[in-house]
C-alpha positions in Angstrom: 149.2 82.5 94.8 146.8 85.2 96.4 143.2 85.1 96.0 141.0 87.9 97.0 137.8 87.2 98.6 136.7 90.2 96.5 137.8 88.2 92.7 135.0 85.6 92.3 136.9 82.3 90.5 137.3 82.1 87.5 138.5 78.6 86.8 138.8 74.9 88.2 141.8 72.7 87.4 142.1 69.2 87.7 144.9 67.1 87.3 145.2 63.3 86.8 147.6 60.7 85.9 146.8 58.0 84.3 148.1 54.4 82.8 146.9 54.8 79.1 149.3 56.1 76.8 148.8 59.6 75.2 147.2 58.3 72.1 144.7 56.6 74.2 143.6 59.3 75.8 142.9 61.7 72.5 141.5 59.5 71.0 138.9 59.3 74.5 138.3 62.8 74.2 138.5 63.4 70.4 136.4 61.2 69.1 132.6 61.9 69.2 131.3 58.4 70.2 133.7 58.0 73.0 133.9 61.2 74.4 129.8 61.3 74.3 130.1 58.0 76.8 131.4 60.2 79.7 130.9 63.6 78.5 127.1 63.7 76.6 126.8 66.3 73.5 123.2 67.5 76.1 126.1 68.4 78.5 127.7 71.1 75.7 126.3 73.5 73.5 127.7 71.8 70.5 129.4 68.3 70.2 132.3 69.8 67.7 134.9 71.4 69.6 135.5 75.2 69.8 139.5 74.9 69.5 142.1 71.8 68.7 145.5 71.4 69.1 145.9 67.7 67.9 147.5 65.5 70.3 147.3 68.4 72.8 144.6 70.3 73.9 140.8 70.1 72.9 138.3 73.1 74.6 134.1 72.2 74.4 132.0 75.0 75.5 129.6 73.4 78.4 125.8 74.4 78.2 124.9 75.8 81.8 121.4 75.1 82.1 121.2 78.4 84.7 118.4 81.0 84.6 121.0 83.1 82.5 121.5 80.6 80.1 125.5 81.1 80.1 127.8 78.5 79.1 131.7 77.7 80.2 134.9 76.3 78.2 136.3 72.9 79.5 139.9 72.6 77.9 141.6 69.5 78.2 145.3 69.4 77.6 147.2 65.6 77.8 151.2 65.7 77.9 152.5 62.1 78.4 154.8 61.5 81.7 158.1 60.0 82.5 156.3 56.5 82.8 154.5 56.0 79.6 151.3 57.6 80.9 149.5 60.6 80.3 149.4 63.4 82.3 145.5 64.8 81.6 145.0 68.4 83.3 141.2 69.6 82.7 140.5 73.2 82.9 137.0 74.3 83.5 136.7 78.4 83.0 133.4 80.2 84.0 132.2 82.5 81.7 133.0 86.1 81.6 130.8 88.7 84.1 130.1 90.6 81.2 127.5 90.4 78.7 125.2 91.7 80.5 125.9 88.7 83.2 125.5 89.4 87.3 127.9 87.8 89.3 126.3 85.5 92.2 124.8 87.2 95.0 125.8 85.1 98.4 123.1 83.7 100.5 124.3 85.6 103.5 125.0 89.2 101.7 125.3 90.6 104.9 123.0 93.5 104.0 122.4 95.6 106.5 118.3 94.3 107.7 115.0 96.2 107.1 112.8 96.1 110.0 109.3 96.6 109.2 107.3 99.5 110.8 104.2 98.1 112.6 
């Protein structure tokens, strides 16, 4: 995979194996009261889920607290592996440049400097 230095990014994955079985681990992110004990509702916009795939996949959209007030998707998908375990891959997408959104300036824009008259 390329990446330009040009394309900001537009998503972080994360992938983890783990002991518990599939069922386990929906129910972990499914259900309200557990989810909320590692992922607080003040951490998303709203505690009910934008999309669900039962057994699958489950997407939250994240409150950014950020002077633009923009907000991400975190998708979490579980697939169980060849040992019993699940195979939990978390997908956090920033939101979309548009909207009316600026993209991050770098500290060092490497602007060409202003000298002042004296």
């Amino acid at each position: 995979m390329t990446h330009s230095k040009k394309s900001p990014l537009k998503e972080l994955v994360f992938d983890y194996c783990l002991d518990a079985s599939p069922e386990k681990v929906w129910r972990a992110i499914s259900i309200d009261e557990l989810r909320a004990e590692w992922l607080p509702n003040s951490d998303l916009e709203a505690a009910q889920p934008i999309a669900k795939t039962p057994g699958e996949e489950i997407s939250f959209r994240m409150r950014d607290d950020g002077p633009e007030s923009t907000s991400s998707t975190v998708t979490f998908q579980i697939r169980s592996d060849f040992r019993g375990g699940t195979r939990l891959r978390i997908i956090h997408r920033a939101p979309e440049a548009g909207a009316g959104r600026k993209p991050p300036v770098a500290a060092n824009c490497n602007k060409g400097c202003l000298l002042r008259a004296a």
